[in-house]
Every structure is written in structure tokens, then in C-alpha cells.
C-alpha positions in Angstrom: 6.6 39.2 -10.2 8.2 35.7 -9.6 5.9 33.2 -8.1 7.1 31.8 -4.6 8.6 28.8 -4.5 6.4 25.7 -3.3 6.5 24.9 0.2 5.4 21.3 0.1 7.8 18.7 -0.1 6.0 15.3 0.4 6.6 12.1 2.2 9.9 11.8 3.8 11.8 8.8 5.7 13.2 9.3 9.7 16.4 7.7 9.9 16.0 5.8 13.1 19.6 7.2 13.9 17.7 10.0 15.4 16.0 7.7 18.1 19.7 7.1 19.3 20.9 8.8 22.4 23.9 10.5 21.4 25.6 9.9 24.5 24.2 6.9 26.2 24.7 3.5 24.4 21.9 0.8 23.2 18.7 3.5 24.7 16.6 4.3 22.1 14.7 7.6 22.3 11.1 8.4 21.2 8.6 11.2 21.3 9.8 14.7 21.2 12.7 14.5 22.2 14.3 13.3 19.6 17.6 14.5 17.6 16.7 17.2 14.6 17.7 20.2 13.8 14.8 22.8 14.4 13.7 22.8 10.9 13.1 18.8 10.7 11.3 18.9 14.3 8.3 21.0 12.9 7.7 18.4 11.1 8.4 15.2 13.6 7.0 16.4 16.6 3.4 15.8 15.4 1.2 13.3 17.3 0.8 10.9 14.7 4.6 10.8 14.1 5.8 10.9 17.3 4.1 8.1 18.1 5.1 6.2 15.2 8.8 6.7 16.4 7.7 4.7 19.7 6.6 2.3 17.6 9.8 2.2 15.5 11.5 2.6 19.0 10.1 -0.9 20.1 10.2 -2.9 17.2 13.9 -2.0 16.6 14.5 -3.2 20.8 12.6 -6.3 19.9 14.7 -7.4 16.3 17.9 -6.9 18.6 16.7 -8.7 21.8 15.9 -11.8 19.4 18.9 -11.7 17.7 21.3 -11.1 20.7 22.1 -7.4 19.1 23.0 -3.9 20.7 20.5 -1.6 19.3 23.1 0.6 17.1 24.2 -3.1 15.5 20.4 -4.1 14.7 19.7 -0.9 12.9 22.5 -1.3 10.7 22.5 -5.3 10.5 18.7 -5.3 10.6 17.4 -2.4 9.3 15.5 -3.9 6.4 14.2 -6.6 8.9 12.8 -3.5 10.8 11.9 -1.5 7.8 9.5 -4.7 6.7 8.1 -4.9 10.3 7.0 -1.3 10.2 5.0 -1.2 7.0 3.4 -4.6 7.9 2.4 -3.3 10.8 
């Protein structure tokens, strides 16, 4: 009989994209209710997750207040800015 295929798949990024509210501009969404497809939201609506997006939420509103940004510009103009932020923190 074939063995079953591993079901593990190790650490994985969360494009802060899916903290963007698809149809209202410079809001940034955290929690549960972010965007995913219901696959990825097993694995993003843990506590400890969930509540690193609110902290990726705020850091991301706080690069683009002090750099005059809209928050869709500072993810893409800053994103390495926010990346560093987050692991330092």
C-alpha cells in the first residue's frame, strides 16, 4: 500500500493583502475576518495568529501615518520597513 502523503507543510508568510478590505479603501482588517479561502483560514484563524495580524494591522497604519501614505501605498512602498518592524518586535 502507498504511504499517505505528509500533511505538514511548515512555516508560511500572510501577505498583509489579506488585512485589506476589498471594498473599502485605506481600512485594514484583522482578526477573523480576514480574506482566505477556507482552506488557508484553518490555519489563520488561530489565537496566536489572529492576533499577530492586529499587530501587523497597526504597525502597517503607523509606517503610513508617518510617512503621509494610504495604507495599500505603504504595504507596497514600505513593506520591508514593516516586515523589519514585525520580527523586531
Amino acid at each position: 500500500a502507498a504511504a499517505a502523503p505528509p500533511t505538514h507543510c511548515g512555516p508560511y508568510g500572510i501577505p498583509l493583502r489579506m488585512l485589506m478590505a476589498k471594498d473599502v479603501g485605506n481600512l485594514l482588517l484583522a482578526g477573523r475576518n480576514i480574506s482566505a479561502t477556507h482552506v488557508a483560514l484553518g490555519t489563520v484563524r488561530v489565537m496566536g495568529t489572529t492576533a499577530l495580524t492586529g499587530q501587523a494591522a497597526g504597525v502597517t497604519a503607523a509606517v503610513a501615518m508617518a510617512k503621509n501614505r494610504c495604507l495599500e501605498e505603504a504595504a507596497v512602498v514600505d513593506i520591508r520597513e514593516i516586515q523589519q518592524k514585525l520580527l523586531r518586535e
